[in-house]
C-alpha positions as CSV (number, residue, x, y, z in Angstrom):
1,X,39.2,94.4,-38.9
2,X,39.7,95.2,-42.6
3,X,42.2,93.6,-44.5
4,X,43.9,93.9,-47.8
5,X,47.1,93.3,-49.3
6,X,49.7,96.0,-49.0
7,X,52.7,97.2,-50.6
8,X,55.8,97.8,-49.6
9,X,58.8,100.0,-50.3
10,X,62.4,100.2,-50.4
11,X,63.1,103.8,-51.7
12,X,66.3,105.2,-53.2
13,X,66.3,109.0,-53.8
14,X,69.0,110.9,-56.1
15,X,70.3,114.6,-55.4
16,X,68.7,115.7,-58.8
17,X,65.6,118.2,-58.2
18,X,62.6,115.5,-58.3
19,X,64.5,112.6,-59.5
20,X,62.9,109.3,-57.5
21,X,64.0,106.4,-57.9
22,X,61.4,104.0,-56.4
23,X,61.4,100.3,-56.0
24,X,58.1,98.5,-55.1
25,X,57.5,95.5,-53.4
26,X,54.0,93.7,-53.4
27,X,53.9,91.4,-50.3
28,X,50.7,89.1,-50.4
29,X,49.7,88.6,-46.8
30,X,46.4,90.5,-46.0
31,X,47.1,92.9,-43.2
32,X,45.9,96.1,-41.3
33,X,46.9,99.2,-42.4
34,X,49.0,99.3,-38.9
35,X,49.9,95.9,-39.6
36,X,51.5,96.7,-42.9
37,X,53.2,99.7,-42.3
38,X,55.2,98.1,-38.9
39,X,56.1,95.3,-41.3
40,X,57.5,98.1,-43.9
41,X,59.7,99.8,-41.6
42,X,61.0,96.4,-40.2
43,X,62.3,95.2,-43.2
44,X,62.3,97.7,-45.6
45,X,61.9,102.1,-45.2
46,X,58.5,102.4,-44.9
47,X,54.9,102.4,-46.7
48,X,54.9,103.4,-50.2
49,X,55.2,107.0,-51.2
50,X,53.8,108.3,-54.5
51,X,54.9,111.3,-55.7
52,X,53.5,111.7,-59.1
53,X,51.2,110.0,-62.0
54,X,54.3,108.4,-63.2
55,X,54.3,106.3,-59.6
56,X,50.4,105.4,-59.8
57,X,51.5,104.2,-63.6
58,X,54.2,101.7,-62.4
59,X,52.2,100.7,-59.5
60,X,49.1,99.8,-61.3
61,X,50.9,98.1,-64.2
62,X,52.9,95.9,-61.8
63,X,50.0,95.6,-59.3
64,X,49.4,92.0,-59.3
65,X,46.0,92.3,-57.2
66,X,43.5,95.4,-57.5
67,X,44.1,96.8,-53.7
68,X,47.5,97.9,-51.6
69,X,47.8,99.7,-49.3
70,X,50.5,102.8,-49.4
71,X,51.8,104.9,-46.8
72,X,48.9,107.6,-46.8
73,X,46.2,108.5,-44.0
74,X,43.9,110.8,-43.0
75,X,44.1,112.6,-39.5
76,X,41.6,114.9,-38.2
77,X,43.2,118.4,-37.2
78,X,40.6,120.8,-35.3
79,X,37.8,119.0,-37.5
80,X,39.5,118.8,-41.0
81,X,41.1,116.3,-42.1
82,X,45.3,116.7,-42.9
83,X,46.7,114.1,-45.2
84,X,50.0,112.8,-44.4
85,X,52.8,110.5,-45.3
86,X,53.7,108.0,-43.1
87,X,57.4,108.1,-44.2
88,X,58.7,111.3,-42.5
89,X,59.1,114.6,-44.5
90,X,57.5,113.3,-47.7
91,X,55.0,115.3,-49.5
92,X,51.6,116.0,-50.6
93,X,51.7,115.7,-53.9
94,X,49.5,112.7,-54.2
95,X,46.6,115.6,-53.3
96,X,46.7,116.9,-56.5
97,X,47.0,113.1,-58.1
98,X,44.3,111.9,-56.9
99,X,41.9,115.5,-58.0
100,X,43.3,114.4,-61.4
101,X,42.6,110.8,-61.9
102,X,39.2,109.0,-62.9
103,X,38.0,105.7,-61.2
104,X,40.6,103.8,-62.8
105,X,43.0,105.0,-61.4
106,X,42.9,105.6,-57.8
107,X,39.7,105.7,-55.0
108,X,39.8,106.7,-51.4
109,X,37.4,105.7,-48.9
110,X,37.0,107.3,-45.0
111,X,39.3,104.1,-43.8
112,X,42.3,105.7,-46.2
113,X,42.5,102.3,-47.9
114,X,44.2,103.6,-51.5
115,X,43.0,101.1,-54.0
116,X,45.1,100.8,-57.4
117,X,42.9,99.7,-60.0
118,X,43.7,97.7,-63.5
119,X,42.1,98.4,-66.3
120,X,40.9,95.1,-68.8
């Protein structure tokens, strides 16, 4: 079994167009994916969400370890793979993050495992 450290989230949304307000929480216990996200919804919302290049900013800059898991994953639909949130109704964007970012920033592997990575 894979672990890693994850992250967890305890969201906040305003009414104003795409205003987020995020708050992150960086739990360090190594845990499954699975794991982490049942341990997100108990005591917090859910997995984080990232909606935008401003959220990878404030999660690698706070990141106090260089992996976390977020509230991502991969399942195959009719042989493709469909990307989806684990927090219910949030969105793709991330997609279009992760087409615009170099290693630095954010990797993907087949297991989903997001890794956020700090540049020295």
């Amino acid at each position: 079994m894979q672990w890693i450290q994850f992250v967890l989230i305890l969201m906040g949304q305003c009414s104003f167009f795409t205003c987020h307000l995020y708050e992150y929480h960086f739990i360090q216990e190594g845990k499954t994916w699975e794991e982490a996200q049942s341990y997100c919804r108990e005591h917090f919302t859910d997995l984080a969400t990232v909606s935008d290049m401003r959220d990878v900013e404030r999660l690698t800059n706070s990141s106090q370890t260089t992996g976390a898991w977020i509230g991502l994953r991969s399942i195959n639909e009719r042989d493709i793979k469909v990307w989806h949130w684990s927090l219910p109704g949030g969105s793709t964007i991330l997609q279009n993050v992760i087409q615009n970012v170099d290693l630095n920033g954010i990797q993907m592997s087949r297991t989903m495992q997001v890794s956020i990575l700090r540049t020295v």
